[in-house]
Biopython code that builds the backbone (N, CA, C, O; Angstrom):
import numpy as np
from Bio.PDB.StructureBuilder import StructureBuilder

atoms = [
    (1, "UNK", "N", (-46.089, 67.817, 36.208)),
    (1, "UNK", "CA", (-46.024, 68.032, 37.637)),
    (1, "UNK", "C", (-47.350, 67.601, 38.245)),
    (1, "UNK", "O", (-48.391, 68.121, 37.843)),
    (2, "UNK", "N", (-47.356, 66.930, 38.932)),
    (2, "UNK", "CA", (-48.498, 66.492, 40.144)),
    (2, "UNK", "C", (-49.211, 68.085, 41.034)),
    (2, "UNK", "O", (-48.745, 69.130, 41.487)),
    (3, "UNK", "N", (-50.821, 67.318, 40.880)),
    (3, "UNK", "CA", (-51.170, 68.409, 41.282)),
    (3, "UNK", "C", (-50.871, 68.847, 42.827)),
    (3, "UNK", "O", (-51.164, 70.032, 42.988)),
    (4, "UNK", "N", (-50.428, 68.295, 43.867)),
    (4, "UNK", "CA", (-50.133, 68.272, 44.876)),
    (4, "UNK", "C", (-48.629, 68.954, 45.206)),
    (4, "UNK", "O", (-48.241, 69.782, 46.030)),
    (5, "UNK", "N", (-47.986, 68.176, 44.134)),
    (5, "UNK", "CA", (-47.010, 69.358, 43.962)),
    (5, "UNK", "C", (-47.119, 70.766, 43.301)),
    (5, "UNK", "O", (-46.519, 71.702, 43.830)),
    (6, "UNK", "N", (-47.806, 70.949, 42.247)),
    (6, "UNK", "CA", (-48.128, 71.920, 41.540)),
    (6, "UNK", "C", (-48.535, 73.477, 43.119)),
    (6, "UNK", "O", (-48.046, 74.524, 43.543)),
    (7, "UNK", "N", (-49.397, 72.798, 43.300)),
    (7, "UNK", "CA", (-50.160, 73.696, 44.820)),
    (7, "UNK", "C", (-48.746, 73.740, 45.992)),
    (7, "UNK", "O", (-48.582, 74.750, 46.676)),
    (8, "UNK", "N", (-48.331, 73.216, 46.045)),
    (8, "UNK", "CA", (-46.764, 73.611, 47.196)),
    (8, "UNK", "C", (-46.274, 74.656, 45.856)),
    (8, "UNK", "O", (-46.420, 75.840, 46.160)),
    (9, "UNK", "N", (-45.917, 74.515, 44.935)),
    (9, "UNK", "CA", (-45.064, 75.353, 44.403)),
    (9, "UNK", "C", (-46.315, 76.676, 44.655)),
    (9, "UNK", "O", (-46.096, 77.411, 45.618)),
    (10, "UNK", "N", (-47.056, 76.841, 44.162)),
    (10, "UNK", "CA", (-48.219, 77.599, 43.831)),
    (10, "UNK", "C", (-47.909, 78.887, 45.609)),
    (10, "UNK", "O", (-47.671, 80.085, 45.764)),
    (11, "UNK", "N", (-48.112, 77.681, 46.544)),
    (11, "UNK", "CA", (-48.139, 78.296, 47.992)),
    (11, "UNK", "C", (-46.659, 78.772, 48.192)),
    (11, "UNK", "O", (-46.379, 79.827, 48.761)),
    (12, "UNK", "N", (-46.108, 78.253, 47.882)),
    (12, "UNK", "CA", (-44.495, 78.828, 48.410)),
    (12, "UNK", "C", (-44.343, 80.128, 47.621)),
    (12, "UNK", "O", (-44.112, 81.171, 48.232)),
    (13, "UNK", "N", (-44.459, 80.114, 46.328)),
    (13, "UNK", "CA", (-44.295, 81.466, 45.905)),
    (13, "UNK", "C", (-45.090, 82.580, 45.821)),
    (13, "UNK", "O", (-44.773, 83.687, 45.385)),
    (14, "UNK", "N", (-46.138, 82.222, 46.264)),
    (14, "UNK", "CA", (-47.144, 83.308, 47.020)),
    (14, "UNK", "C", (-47.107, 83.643, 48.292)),
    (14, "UNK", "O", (-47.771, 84.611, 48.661)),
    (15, "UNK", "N", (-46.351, 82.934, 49.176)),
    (15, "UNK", "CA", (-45.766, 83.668, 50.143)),
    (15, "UNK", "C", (-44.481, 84.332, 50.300)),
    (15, "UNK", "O", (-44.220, 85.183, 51.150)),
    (16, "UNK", "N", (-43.489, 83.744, 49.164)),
    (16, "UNK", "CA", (-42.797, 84.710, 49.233)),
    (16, "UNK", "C", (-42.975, 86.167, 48.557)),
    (16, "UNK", "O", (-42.365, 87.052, 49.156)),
    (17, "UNK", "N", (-43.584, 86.509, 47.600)),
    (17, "UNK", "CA", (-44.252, 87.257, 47.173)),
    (17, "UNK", "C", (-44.975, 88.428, 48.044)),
    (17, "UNK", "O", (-44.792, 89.633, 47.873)),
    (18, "UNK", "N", (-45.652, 87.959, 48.808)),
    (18, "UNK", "CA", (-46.158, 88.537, 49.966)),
    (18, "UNK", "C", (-45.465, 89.011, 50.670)),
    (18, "UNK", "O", (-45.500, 90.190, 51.020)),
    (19, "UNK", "N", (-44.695, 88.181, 51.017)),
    (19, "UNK", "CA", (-44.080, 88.558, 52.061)),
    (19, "UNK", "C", (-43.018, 90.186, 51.682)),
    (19, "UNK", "O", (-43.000, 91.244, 52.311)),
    (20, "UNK", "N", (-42.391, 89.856, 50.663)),
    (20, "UNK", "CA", (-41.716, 90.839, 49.835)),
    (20, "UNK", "C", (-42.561, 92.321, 49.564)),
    (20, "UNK", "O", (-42.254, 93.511, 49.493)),
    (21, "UNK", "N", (-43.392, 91.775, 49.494)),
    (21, "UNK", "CA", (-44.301, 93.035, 49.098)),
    (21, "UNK", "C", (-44.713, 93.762, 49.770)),
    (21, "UNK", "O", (-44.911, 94.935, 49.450)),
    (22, "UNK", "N", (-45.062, 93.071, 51.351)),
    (22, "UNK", "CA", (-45.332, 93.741, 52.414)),
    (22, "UNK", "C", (-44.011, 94.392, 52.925)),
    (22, "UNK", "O", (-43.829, 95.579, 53.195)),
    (23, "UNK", "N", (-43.186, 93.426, 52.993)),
    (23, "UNK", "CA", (-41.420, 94.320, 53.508)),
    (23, "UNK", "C", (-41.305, 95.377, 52.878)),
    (23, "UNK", "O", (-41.168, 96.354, 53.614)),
    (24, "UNK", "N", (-41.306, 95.613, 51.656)),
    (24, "UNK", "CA", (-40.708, 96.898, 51.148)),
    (24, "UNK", "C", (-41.850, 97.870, 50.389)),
    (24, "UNK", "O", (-41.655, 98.892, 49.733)),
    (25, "UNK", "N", (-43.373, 97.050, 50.777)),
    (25, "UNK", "CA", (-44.584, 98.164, 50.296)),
    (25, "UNK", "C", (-44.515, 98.891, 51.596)),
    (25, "UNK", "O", (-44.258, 100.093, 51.642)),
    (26, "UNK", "N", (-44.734, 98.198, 52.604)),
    (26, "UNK", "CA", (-45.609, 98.875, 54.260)),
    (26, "UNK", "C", (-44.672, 99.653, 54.705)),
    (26, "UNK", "O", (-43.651, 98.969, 54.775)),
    (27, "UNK", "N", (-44.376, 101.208, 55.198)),
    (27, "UNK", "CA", (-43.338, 102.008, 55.631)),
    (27, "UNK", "C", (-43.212, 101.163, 57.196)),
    (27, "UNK", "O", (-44.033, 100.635, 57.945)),
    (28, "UNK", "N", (-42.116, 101.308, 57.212)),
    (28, "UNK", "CA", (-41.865, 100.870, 58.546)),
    (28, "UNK", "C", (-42.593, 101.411, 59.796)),
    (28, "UNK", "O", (-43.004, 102.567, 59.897)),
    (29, "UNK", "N", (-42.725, 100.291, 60.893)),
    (29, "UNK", "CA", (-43.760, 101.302, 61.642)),
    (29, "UNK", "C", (-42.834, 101.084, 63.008)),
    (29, "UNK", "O", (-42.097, 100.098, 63.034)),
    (30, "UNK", "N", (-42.866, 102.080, 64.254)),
    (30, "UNK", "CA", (-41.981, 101.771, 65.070)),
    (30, "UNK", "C", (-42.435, 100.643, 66.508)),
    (30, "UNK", "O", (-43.404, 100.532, 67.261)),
    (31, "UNK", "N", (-41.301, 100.054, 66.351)),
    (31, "UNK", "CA", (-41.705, 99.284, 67.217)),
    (31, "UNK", "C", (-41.983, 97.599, 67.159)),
    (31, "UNK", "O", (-42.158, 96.786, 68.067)),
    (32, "UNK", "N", (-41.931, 97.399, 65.175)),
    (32, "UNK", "CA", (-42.588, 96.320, 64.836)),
    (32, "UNK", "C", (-41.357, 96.068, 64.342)),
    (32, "UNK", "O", (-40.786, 97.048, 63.865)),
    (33, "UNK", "N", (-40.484, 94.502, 64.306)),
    (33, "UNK", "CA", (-39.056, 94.275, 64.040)),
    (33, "UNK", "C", (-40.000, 94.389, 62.464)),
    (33, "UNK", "O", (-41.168, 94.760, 62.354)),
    (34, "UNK", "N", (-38.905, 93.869, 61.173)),
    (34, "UNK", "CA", (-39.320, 93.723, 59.612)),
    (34, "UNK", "C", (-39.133, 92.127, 59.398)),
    (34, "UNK", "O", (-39.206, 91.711, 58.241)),
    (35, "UNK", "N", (-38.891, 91.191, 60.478)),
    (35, "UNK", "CA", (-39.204, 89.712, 60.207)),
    (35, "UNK", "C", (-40.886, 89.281, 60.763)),
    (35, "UNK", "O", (-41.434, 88.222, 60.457)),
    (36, "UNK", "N", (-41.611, 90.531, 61.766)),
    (36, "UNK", "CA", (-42.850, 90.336, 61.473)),
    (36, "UNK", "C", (-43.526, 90.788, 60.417)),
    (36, "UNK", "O", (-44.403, 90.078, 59.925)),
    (37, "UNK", "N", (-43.285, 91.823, 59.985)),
    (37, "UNK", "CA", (-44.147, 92.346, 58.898)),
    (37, "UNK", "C", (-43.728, 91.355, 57.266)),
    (37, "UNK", "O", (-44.495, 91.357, 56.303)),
    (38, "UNK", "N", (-42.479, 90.640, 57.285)),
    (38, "UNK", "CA", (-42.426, 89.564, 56.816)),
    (38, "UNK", "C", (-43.147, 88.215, 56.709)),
    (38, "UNK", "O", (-43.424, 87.598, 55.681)),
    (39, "UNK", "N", (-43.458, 87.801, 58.320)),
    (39, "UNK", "CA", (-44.280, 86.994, 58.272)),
    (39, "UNK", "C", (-45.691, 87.705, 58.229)),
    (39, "UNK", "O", (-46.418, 86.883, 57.671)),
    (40, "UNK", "N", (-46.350, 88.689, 58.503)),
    (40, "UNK", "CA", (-47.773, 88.931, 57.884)),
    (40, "UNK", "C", (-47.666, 88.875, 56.014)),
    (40, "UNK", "O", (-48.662, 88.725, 55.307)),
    (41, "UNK", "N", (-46.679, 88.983, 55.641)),
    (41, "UNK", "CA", (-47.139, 89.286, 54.264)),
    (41, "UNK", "C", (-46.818, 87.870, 53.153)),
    (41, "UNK", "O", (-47.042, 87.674, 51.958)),
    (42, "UNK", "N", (-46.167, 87.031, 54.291)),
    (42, "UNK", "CA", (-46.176, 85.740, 53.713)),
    (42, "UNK", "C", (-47.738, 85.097, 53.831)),
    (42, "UNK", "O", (-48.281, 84.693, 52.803)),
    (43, "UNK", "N", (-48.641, 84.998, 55.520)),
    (43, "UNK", "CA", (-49.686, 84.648, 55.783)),
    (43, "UNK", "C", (-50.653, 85.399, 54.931)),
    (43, "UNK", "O", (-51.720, 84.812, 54.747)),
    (44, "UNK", "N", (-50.517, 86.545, 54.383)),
    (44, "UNK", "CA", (-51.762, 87.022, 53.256)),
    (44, "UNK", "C", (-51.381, 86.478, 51.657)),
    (44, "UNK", "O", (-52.195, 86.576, 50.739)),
    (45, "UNK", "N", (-50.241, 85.989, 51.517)),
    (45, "UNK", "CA", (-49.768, 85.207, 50.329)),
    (45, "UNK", "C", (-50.439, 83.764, 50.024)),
    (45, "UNK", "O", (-51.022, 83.213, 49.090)),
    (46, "UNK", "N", (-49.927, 83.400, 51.651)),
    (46, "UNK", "CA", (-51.164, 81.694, 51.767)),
    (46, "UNK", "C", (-52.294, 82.326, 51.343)),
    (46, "UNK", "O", (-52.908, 81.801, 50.414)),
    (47, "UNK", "N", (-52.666, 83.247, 51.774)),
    (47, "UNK", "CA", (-54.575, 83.457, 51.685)),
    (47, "UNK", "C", (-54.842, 83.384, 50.109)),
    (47, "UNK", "O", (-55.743, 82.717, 49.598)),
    (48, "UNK", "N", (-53.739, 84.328, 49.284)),
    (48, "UNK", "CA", (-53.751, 84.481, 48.012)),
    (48, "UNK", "C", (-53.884, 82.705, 47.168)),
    (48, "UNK", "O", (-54.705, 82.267, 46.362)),
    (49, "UNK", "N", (-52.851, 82.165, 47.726)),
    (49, "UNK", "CA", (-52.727, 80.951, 46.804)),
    (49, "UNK", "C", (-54.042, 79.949, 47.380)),
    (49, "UNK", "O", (-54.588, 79.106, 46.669)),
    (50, "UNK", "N", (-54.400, 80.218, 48.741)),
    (50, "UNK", "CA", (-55.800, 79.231, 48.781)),
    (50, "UNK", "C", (-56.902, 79.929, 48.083)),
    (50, "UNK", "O", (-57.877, 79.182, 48.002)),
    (51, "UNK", "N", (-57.062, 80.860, 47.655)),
    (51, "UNK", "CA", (-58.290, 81.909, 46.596)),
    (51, "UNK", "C", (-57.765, 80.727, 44.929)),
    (51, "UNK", "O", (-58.365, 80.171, 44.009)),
    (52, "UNK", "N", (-56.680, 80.848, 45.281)),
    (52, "UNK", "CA", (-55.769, 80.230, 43.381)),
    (52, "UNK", "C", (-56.415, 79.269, 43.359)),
    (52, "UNK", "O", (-57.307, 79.001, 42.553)),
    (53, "UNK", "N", (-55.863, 78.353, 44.650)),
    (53, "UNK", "CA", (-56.464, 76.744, 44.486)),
    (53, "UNK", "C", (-58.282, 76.555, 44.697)),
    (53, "UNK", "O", (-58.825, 75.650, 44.063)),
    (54, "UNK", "N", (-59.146, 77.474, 45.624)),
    (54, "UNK", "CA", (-60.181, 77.371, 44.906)),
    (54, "UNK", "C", (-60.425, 77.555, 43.645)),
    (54, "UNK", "O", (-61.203, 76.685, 43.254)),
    (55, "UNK", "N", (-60.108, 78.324, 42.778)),
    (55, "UNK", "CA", (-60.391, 78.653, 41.837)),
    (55, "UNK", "C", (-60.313, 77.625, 40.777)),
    (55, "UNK", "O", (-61.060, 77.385, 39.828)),
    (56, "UNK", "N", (-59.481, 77.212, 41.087)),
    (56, "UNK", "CA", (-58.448, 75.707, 40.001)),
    (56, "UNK", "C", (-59.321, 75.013, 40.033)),
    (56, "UNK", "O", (-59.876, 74.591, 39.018)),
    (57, "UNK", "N", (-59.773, 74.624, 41.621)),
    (57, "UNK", "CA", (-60.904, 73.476, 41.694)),
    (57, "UNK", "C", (-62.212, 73.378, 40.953)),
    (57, "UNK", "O", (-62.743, 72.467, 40.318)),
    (58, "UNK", "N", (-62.599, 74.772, 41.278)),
    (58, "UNK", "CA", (-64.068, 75.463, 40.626)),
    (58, "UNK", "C", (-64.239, 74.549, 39.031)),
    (58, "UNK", "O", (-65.026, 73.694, 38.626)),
    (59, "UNK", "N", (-63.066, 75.251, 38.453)),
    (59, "UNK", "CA", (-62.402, 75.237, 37.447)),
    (59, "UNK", "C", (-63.040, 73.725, 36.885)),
    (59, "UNK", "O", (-63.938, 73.481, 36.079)),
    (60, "UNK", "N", (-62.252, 72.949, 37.601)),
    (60, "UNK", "CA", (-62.190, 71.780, 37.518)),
    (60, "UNK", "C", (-63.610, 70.911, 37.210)),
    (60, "UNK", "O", (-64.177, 70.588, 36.166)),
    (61, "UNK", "N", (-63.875, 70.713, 38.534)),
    (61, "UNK", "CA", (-65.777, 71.167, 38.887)),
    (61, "UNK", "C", (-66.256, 71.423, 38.141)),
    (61, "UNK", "O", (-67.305, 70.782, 38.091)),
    (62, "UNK", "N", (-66.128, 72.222, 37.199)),
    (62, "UNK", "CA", (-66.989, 72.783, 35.723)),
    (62, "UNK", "C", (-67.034, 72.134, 34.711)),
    (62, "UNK", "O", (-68.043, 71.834, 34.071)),
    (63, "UNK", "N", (-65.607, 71.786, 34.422)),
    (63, "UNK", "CA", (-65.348, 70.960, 33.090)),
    (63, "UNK", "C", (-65.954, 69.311, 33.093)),
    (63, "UNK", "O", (-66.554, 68.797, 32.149)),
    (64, "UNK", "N", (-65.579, 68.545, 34.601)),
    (64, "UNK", "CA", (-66.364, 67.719, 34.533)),
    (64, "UNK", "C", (-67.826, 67.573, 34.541)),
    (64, "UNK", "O", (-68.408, 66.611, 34.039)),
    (65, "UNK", "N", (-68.478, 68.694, 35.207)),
    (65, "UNK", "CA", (-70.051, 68.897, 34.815)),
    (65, "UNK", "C", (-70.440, 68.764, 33.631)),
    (65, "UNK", "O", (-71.373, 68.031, 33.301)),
    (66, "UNK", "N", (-69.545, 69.687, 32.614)),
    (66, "UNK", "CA", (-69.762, 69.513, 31.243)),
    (66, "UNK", "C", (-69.323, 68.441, 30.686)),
    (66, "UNK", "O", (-69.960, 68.186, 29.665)),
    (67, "UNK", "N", (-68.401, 67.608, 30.949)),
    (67, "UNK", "CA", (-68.632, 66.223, 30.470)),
    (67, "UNK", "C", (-69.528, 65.236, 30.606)),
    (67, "UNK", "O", (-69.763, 64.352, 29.783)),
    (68, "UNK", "N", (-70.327, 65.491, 32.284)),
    (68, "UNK", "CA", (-71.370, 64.630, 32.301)),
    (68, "UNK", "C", (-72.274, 64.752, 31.484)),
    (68, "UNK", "O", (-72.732, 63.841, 30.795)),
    (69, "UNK", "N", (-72.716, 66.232, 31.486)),
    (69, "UNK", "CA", (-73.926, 66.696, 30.718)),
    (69, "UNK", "C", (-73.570, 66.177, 29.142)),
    (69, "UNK", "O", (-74.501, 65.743, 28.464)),
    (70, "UNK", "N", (-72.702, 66.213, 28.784)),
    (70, "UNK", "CA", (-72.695, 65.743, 27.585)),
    (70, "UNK", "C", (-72.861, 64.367, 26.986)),
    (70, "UNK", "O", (-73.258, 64.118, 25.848)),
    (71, "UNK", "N", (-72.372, 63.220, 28.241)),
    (71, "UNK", "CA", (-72.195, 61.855, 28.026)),
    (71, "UNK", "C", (-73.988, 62.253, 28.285)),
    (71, "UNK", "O", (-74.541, 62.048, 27.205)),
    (72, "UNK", "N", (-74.764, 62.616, 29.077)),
    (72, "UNK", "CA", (-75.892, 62.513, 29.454)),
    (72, "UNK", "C", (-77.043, 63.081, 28.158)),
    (72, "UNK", "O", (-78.268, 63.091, 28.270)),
    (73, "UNK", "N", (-76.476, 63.398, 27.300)),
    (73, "UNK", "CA", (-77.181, 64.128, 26.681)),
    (73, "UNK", "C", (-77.097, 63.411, 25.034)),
    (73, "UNK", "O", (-77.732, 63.694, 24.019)),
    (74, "UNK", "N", (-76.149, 62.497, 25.260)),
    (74, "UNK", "CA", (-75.861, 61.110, 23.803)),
    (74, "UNK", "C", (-76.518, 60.323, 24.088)),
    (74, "UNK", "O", (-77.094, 59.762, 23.155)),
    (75, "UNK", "N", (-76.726, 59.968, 25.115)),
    (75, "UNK", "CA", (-77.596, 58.557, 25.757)),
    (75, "UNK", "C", (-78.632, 59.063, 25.541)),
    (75, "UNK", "O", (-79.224, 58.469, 24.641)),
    (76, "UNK", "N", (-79.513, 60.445, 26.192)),
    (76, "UNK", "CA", (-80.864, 60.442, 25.947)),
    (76, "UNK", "C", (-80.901, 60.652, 24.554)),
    (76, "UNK", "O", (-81.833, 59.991, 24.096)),
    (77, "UNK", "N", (-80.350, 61.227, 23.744)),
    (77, "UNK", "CA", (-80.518, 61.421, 22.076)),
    (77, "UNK", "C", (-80.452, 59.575, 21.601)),
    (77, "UNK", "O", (-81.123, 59.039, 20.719)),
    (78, "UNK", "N", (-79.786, 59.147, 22.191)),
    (78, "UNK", "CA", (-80.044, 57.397, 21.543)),
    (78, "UNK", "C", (-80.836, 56.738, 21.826)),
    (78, "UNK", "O", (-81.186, 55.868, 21.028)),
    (79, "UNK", "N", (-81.431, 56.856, 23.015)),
    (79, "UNK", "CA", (-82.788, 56.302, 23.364)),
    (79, "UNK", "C", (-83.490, 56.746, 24.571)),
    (79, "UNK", "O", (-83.112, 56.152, 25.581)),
    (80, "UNK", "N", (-84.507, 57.719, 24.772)),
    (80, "UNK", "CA", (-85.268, 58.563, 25.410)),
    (80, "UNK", "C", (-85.399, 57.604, 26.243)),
    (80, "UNK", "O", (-84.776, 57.701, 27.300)),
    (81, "UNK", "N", (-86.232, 56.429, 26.007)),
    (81, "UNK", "CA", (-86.813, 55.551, 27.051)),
    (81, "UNK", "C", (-85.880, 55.214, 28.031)),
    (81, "UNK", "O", (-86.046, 55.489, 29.219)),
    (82, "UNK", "N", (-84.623, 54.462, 27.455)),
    (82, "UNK", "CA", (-83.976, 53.741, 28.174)),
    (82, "UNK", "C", (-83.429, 54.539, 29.611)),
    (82, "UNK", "O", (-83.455, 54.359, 30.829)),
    (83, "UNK", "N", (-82.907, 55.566, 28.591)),
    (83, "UNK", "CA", (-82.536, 56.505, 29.695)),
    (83, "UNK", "C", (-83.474, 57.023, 31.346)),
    (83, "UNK", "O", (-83.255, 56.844, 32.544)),
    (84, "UNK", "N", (-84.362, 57.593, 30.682)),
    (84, "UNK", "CA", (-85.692, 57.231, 31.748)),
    (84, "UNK", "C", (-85.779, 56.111, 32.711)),
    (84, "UNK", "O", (-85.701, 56.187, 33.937)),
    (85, "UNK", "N", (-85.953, 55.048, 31.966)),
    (85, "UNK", "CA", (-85.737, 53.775, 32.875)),
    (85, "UNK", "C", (-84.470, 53.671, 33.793)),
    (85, "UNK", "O", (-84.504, 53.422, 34.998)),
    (86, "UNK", "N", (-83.346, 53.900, 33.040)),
    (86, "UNK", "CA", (-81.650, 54.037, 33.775)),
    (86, "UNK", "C", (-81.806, 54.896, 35.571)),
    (86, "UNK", "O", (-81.490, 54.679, 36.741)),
    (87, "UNK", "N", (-82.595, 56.059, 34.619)),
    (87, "UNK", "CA", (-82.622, 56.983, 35.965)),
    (87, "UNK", "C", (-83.311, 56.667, 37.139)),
    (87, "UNK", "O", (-82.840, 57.047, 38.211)),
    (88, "UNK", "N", (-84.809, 55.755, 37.089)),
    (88, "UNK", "CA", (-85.264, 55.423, 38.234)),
    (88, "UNK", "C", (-84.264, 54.155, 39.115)),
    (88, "UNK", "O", (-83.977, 54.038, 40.307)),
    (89, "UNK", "N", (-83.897, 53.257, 37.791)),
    (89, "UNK", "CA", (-83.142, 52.292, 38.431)),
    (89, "UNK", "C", (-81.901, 52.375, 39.107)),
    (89, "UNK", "O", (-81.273, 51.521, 39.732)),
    (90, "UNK", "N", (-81.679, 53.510, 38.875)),
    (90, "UNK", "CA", (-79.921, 53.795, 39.782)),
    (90, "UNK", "C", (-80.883, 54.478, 40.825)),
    (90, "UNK", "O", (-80.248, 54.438, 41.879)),
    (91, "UNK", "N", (-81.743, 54.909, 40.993)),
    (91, "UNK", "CA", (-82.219, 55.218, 42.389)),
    (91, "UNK", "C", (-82.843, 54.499, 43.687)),
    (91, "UNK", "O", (-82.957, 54.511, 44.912)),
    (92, "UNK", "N", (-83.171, 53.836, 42.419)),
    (92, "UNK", "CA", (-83.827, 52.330, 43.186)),
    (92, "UNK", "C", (-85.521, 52.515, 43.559)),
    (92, "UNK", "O", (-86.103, 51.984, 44.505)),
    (93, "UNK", "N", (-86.193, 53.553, 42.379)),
    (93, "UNK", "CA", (-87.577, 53.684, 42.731)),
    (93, "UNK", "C", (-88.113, 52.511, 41.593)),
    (93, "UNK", "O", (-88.030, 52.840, 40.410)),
    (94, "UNK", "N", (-88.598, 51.304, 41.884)),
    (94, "UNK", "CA", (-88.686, 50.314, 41.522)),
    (94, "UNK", "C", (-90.407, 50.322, 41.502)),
    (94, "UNK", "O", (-90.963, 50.482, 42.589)),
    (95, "UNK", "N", (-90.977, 50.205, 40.671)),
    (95, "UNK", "CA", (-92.672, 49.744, 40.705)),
    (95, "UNK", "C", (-93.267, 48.727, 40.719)),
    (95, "UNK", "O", (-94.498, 48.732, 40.743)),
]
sb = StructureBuilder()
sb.init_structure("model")
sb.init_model(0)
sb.init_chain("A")
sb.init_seg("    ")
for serial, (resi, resn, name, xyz) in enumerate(atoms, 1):
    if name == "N":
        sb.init_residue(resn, " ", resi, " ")
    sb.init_atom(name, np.array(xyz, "f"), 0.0, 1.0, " ", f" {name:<3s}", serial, name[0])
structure = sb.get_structure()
């Protein structure tokens, strides 16, 4: 599954979830129909699944850090110098 799809599924069933939970957690209050308190508990469901999808990302974010650090860390073990040199030259501090 695509991650784009993955996150619609992710959001849809965290609002329904919510939403459910609020319908038949929250005692009824008077005055308020139960297709609003439906839609509040779908909108704190979105909130839930955008916390998910940061998290995923974070996630994500991490693992490739640790791949850099690692490709970064074969190169300097193979040659200290070069590497050194690599780093000014992708910056472009040239002497």
């Amino acid at each position: 599954m695509k991650r784009q799809g993955r996150q619609d599924l992710i959001a849809i069933v965290c609002a329904f979830v919510g939403a459910g939970v609020v319908r038949r957690g929250v005692p009824p209050v008077e005055g308020i129909p139960a297709v609003v308190m439906s839609i509040v508990g779908a909108a704190i469901g979105l909130m839930l699944a955008r916390a998910v999808f940061k998290m995923m990302n974070d996630k994500e974010a991490a693992r490739a850090a640790l791949k850099q650090a690692d490709a970064n860390k074969d190169l300097i073990e193979a040659d200290p110098a070069a590497a050194l040199f690599d780093d000014e030259n992708d910056r472009g501090d040239k002497a």
